[in-house]
Structures are given as C-alpha cells and as structure tokens.
N, C-alpha and C positions, 0 to 999 in steps of 0.2 A: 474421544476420537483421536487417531494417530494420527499425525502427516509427519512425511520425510520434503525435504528441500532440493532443487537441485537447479542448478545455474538454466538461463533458457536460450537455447540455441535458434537461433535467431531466424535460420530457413528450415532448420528440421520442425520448429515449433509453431512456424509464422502461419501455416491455415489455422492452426489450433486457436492459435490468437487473433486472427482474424474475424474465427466464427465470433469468440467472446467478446470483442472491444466495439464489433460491429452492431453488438446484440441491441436490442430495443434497453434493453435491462439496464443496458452499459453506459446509459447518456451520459454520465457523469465522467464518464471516460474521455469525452469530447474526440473519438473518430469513428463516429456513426457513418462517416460516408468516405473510410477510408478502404483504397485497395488494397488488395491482398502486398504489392510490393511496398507500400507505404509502412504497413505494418512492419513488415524484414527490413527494410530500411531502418525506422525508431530502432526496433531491437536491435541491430547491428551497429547502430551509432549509441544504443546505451553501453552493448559489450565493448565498445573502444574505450567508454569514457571513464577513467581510473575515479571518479566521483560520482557514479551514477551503476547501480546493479540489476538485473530481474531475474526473478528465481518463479521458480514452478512451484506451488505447494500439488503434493501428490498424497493418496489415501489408497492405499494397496496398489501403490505404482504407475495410478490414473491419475491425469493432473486435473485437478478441483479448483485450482484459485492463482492469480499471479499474484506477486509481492514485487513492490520495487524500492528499492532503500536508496536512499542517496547522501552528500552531503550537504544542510540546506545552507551552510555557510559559500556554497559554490556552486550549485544548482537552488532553481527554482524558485528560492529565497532571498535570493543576492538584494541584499538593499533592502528589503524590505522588515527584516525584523533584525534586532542582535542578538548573533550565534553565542552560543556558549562551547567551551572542548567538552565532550563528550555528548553532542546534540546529534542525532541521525533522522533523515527524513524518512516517510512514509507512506507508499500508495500499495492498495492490496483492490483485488476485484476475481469477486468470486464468481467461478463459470456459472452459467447461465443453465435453469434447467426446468424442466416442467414439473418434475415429482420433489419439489424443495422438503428437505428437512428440517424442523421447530429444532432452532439451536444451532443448524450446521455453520453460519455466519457468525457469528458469535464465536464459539470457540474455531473460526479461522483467523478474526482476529487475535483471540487470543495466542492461538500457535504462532503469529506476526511477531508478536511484540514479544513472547517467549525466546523466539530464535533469533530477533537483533538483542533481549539483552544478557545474551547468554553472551556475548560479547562484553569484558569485564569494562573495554575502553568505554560505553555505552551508558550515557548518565540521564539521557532523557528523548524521547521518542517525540518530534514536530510532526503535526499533518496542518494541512490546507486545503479539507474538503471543500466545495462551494456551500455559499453560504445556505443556497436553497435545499441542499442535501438531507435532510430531519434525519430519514432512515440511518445517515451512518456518522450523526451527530449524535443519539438516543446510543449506538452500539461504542462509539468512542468515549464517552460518559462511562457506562457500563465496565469500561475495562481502564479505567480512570485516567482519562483525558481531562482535562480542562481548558475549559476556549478562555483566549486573553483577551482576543480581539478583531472585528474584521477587518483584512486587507484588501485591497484593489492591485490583482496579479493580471497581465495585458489580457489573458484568456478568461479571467472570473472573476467574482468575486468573492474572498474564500473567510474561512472561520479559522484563524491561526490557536491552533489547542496543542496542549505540551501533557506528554508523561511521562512522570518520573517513575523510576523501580519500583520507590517505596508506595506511590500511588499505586501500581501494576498489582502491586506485590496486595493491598489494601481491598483495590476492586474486586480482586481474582482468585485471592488464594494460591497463585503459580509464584514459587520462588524459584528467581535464577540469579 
C-alpha cells in the first residue's frame, strides 16, 4: 500500500476530522463528544504550535488516517519521561470504516514510522497509547516498539514504548 502526506488544514479538514475522532472507533482519541468547532479549534492551535504537527495520510488522494508528530521533550511528555536529541512523539488514528481491510492498519503504522524516520534528525519514535489500548499495543510491538513503562498523563494512563530505526528497521523490513 502507497500513502502520500500532506499537512491538515484545520477548517478545510475539520468535518473530516470531526467525522473520525468522534467515531465510536475513536475512544482512544478522547473527543467522542466533541463539536465540530472544537475539532478546528485543536487543529488550528496544533498548526500554530512550532512543536506539535497533523498530517493526512492519503491513498489515491483520499485521506485514510491522521498522523500527529510532536516533540515529547515539549508537548505531552514534559516531565514525565527523559527526552533524548533525536526523540519525536506519535499519535496516528485510522479513519473509521465498515469494509476494513486485514492489514490496512498495520502498514499505516508502518507508512507512520517510515515517514518520521526518513527525517535523518530522527533517532527514536515515543508513544503513550493508554494503557487499556491492547489492539494498538499488539500493532506497536509488530513494528518494534517496546513499552518501558506505565505513566500517569492528567487525561490517562498511558504505556510509554520507544522505537528505534534499527528496531523499525528489524520488525519491518522498511529501511530509511
């Protein structure tokens, strides 16, 4: 599977996003009961913030999944673990659909973790799924994550997992 990237505009994007984050699917998103301006609001307070990005993943120019990279040394992580130079954070959420395809998450992740470390700055990939998440703990394994430890973040409580290239590179077979 191909996906192209593309920065996400914040009111051009935001029922798109809307539909997704509000999805039953999407609990783990934590804004099942957010409005349509709530939505444009985040995105337009992530497009200001120089440490915080959301991109579209798209498949023939339909967008299939968000991506949001940040830095965890300054977002979302602050205080809670120690950053390393070359650490970038990670949240990805695949749209929501009734005809799912065996595999199509999986290599979204993988397209994820391809396209921050083709960034040479890029030494190792954080998430902070919650801890009750299995489904995208089993997929973050898969693409060689390893959980250190759980944290207590005000909104969860999460499974702090780290990966490196040469893990990516190990799990996956995708060299970047």
């Amino acid at each position: 599977m191909t996906f192209t990237f593309r920065t996400v505009d914040a009111l051009k994007d935001g029922e798109l996003l809307h539909s997704w984050v509000t999805h039953p699917k999407a609990a783990f998103w934590m804004m099942q009961d957010a409005k349509l301006e709530d939505v444009e609001r985040a995105y337009m307070e992530i497009a200001a913030d120089e440490h915080h990005h959301a991109l579209l993943g798209l498949q023939g120019g339909v967008p299939v999944f968000l991506m949001e990279k940040y830095d965890p040394g300054r977002r979302e992580l602050v205080g809670l673990y120690e950053p390393r130079p070359g650490d970038v954070g990670m949240h990805f959420l695949v749209a929501p659909t009734d005809t799912p395809v065996h595999g199509f998450t999986r290599a979204v992740i993988t397209a994820v973790l391809a396209h921050l470390f083709e960034d040479a700055a890029v030494e190792r990939v954080v998430v902070e799924p919650d801890v009750d998440n299995k489904a995208v703990h089993a997929l973050n394994e898969a693409v060689g994550f390893v959980p250190e430890r759980e944290i207590q973040k005000p909104e969860k409580k999460a499974l702090l997992s780290f990966c490196t290239r040469e893990r990516f590179l190990a799990a996956t077979g995708v060299a970047v």
